[in-house]
C-alpha positions as CSV (number, residue, x, y, z in Angstrom):
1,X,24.1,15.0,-14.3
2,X,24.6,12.1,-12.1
3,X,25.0,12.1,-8.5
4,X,26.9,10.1,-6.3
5,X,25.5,8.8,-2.8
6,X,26.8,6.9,0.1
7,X,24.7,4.2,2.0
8,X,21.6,6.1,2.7
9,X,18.0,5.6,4.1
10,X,14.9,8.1,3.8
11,X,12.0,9.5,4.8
12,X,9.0,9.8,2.2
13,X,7.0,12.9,1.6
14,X,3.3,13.5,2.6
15,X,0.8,12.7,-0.4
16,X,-2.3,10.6,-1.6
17,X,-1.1,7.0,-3.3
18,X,-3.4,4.2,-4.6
19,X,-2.4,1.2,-6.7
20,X,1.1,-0.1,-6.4
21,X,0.7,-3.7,-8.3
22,X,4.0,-6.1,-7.2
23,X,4.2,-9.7,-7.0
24,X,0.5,-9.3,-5.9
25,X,0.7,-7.0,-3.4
26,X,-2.6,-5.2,-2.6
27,X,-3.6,-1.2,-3.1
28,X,-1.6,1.1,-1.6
29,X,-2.4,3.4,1.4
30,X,-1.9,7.0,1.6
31,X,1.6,9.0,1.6
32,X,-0.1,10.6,5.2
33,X,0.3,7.4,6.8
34,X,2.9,7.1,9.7
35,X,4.7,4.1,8.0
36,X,5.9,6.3,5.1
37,X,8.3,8.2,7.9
38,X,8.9,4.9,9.3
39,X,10.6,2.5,6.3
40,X,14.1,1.0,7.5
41,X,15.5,-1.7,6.0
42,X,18.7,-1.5,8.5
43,X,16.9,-4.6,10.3
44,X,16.4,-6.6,7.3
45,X,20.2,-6.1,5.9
46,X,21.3,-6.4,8.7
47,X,20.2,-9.9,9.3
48,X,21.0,-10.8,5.7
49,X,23.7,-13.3,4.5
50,X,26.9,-13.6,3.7
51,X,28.3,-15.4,1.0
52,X,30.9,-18.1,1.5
53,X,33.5,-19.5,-1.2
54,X,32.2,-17.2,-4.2
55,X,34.2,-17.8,-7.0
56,X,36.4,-15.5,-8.3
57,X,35.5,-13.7,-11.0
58,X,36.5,-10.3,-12.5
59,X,33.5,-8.2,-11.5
60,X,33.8,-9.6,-7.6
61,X,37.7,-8.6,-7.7
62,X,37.2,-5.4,-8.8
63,X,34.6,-4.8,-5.8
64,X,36.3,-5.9,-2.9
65,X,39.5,-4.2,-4.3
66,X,36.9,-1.0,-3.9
67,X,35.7,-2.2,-0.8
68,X,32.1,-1.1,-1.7
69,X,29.0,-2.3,-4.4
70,X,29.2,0.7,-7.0
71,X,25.2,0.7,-8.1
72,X,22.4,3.0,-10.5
73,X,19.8,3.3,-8.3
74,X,17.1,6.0,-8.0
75,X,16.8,8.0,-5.1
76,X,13.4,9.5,-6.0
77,X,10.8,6.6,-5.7
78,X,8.9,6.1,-2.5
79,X,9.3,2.5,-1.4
80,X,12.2,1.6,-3.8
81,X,14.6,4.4,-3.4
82,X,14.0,7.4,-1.8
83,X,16.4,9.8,-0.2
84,X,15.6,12.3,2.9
85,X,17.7,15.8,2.6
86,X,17.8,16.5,6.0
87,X,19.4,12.8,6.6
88,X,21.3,12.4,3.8
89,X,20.0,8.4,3.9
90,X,17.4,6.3,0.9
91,X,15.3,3.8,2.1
92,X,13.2,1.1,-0.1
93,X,13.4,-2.1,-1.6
94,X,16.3,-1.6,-4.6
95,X,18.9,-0.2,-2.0
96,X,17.9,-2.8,0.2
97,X,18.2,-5.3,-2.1
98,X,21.8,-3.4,-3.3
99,X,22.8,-3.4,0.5
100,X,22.5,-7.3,1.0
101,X,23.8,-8.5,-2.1
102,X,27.2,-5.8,-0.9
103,X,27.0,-8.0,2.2
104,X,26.8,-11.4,0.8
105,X,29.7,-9.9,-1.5
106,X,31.7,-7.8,0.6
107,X,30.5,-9.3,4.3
108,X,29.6,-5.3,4.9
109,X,26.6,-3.4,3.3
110,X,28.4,-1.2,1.7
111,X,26.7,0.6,-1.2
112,X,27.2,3.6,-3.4
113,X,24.4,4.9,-5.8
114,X,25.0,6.5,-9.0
115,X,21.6,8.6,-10.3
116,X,21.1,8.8,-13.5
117,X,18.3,8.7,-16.8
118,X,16.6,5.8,-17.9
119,X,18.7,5.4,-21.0
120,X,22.0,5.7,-19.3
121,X,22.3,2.7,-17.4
122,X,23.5,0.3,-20.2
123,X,26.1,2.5,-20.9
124,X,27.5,2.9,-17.7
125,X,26.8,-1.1,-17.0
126,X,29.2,-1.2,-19.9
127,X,31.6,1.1,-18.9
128,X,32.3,-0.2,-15.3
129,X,30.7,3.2,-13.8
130,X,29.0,1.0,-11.7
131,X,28.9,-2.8,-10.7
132,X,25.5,-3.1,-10.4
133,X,21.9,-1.5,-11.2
134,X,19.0,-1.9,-8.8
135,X,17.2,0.7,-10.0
136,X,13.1,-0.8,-11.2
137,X,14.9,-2.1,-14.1
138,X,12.7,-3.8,-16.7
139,X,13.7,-6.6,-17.7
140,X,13.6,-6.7,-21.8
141,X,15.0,-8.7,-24.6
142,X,16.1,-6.0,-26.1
143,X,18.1,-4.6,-23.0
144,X,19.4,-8.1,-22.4
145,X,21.1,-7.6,-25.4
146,X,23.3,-4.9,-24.3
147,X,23.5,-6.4,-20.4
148,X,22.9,-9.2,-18.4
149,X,20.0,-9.6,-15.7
150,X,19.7,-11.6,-12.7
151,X,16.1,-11.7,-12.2
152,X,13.6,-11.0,-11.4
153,X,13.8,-10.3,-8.0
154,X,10.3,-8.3,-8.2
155,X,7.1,-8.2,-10.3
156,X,5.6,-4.6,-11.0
157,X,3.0,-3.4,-13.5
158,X,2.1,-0.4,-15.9
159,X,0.4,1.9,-14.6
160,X,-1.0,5.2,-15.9
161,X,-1.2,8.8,-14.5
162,X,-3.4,11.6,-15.1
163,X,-3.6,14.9,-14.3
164,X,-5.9,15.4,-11.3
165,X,-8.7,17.1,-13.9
166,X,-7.7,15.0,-16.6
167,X,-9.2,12.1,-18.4
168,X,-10.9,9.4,-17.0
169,X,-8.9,6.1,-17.9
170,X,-10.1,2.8,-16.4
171,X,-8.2,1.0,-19.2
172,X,-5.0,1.0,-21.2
173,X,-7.4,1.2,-24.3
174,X,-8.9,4.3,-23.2
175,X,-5.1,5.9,-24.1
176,X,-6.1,5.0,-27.8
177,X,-5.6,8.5,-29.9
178,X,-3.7,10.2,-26.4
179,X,-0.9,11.1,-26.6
180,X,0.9,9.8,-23.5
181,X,4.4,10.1,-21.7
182,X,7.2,7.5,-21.9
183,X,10.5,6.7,-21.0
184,X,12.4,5.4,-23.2
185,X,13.0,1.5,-23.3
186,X,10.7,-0.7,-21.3
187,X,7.6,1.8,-20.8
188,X,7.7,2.9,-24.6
189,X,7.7,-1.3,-25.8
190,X,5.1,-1.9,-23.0
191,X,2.9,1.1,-24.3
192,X,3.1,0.2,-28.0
193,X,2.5,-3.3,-27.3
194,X,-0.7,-3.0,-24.9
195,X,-2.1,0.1,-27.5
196,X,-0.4,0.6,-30.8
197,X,-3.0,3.4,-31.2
198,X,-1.9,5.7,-28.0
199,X,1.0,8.2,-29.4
200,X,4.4,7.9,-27.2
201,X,5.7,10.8,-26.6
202,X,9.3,10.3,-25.2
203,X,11.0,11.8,-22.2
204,X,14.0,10.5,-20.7
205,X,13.2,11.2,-16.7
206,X,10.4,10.4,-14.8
207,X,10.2,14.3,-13.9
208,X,9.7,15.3,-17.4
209,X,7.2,12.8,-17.8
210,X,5.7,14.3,-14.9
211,X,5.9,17.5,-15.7
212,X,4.4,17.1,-19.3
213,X,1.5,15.9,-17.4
214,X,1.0,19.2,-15.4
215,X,1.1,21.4,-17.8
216,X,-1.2,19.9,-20.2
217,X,1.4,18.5,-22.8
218,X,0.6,14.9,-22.8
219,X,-3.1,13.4,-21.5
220,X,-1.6,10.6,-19.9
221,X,1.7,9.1,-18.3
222,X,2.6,5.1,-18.4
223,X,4.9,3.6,-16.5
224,X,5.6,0.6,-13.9
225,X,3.7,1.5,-11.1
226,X,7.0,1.4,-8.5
227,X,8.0,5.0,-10.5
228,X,4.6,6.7,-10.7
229,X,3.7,5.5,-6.8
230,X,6.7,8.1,-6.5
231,X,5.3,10.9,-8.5
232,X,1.8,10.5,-7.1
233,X,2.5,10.4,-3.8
234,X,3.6,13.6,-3.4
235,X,2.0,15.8,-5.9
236,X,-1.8,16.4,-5.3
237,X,-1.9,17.6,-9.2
238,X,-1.5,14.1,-10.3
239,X,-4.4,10.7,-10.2
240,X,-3.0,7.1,-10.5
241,X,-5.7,5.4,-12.4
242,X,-6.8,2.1,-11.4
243,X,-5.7,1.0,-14.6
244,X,-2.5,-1.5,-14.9
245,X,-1.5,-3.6,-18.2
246,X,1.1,-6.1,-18.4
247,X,4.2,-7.2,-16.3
248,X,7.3,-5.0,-15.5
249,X,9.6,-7.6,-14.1
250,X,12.6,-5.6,-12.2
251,X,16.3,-7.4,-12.5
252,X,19.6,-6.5,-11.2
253,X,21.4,-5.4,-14.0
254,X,24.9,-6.9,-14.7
255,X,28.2,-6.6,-16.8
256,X,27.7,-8.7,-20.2
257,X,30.6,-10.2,-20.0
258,X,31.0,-12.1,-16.7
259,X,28.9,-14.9,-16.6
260,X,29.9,-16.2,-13.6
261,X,29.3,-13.2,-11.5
262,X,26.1,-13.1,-12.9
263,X,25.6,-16.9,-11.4
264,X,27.0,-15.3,-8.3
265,X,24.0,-12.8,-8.3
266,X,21.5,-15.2,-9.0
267,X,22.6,-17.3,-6.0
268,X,22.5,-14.6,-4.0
269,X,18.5,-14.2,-4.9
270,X,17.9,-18.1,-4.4
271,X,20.0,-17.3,-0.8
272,X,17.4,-14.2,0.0
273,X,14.5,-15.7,-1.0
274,X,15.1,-19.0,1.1
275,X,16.2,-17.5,4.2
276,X,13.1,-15.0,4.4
277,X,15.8,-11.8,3.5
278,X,13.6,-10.8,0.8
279,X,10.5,-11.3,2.6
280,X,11.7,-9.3,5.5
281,X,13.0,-6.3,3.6
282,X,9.5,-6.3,1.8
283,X,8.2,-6.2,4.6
284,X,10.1,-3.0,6.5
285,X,9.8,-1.3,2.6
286,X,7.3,-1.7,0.1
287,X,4.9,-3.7,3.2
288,X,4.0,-0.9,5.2
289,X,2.7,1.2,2.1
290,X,0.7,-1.6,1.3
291,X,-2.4,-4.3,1.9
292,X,-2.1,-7.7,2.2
293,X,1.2,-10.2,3.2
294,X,4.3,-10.0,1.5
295,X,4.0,-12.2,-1.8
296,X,6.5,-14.9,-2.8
297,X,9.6,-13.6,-4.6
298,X,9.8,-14.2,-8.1
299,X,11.4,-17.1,-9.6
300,X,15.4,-16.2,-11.1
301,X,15.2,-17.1,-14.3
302,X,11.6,-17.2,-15.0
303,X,11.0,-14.5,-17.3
304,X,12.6,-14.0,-21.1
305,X,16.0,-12.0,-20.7
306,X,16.8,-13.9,-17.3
């Protein structure tokens, strides 16, 4: 079921994480580091921009008549979207990315998240449950389909996860005749196209996946390696391999059927990227968990489905 959140920020939970592959970025430190208690992007939205003379359009109507950016996000990936109990708040880079394009829409950064599975977010794109997703959402042809993108605004990889005993896999071809986790959509294409031989097994969350991989179900996990930084970094039963494939390239997902918001958005990412908003929030999320300077944001546009 899904659950609604206000504006939130987190804390992230003690672990060991190594590669997280984005836009360049370098190999992750470890969950035990101070930063991951740290990450705030208040700073970063805070000093984010506002949008001036925005055409009208029907998805920017119906938001300011709400008075607040409606989004899918994910509440359960460390650097992205993570949410702390005790404080009720998510920190990472897709809220903070949902928080300043609410206040270069609204003029306020105000944001509800809608959780949800990996297959759900089309539909509910499509059914006005939400405005927006910011949620490590793979850009695709075949999802561009069904919605629009405005993207990307961030360059992941695959990735693949073991269990801690499991197979040793220093490439994708080593999942040849494994039978490996996937979500469906973006993960399950990326798999089939980097190793026809390695047999998908489908789940639709990120726990299942997960879980399958505990308890001996599947040998192996693949997915961009923003969702299984989550998973590894707090469960000591799980390895991130060093091995990464191919090029998850995260959009903000959009209603079909208003182009001109959608023109809207992508301004809104030229406006970030210019300004050094997006470097800034990479820097107070993702940077701290990570070696090496921020990398340059992607270009809008620049990948099939944009």
């Amino acid at each position: 079921m899904s659950a609604l959140l206000s504006r939130r920020t987190a804390l992230l939970a003690a672990g060991t994480v190594p590669l997280l592959a984005s836009c360049g970025g370098g190999t992750t430190r470890t969950a035990g580091n101070p930063a991951y208690a740290t990450l705030d992007q208040a700073d970063a939205v805070a000093r984010g921009p506002v949008g001036a003379d925005l055409p009208e359009t029907p998805t920017l109507r119906r938001i300011r008549d709400q008075g607040v950016l409606r989004q899918s996000g994910s509440v359960t990936t460390p650097g992205f979207g993570m949410m702390n109990p005790a404080t009720g708040k998510i920190t990472g880079f897709d809220i903070g990315i949902a928080q300043l394009l609410a206040k270069y829409l609204l003029g306020t950064p105000e944001v509800d998240t809608i959780t949800g599975g990996a297959d759900t977010r089309e539909a509910i794109l499509q059914n006005q449950s939400v405005d927006v997703a910011v949620c490590t959402y793979t850009i695709s042809k075949s999802r561009a389909r069904l919605v629009s993108f405005a993207g990307p605004y961030y360059i992941a990889r695959s990735g693949i996860v073991t269990a801690a005993d499991g197979p040793q896999v220093t490439a994708v071809r080593d999942l040849s005749g494994k039978d490996v986790a996937v979500q469906p959509g973006a993960a399950q294409e990326a798999l089939q196209k980097a190793c026809p031989q390695a047999r998908a097994v489908v789940f639709e969350e990120s726990s299942q996946c997960a879980a399958a991989v505990r308890q001996g179900r599947v040998q192996a996990w693949s997915a961009n390696t923003a969702i299984l930084l989550g998973k590894a970094a707090v469960d000591a039963r799980l390895r991130m391999t060093p091995a990464t494939y191919g090029s998850s390239p995260f959009g903000i997902g959009l209603p079909k059927d208003d182009p001109a918001f959608k023109q809207i958005v992508v301004g809104f990412l030229h406006r970030i990227a210019a300004d050094g908003s997006w470097r800034r929030l990479w820097e107070q999320t993702v940077g701290p968990l990570v070696s090496g300077p921020a990398p340059e944001p992607p270009e809008p546009g620049s990948v099939p489905g944009s």
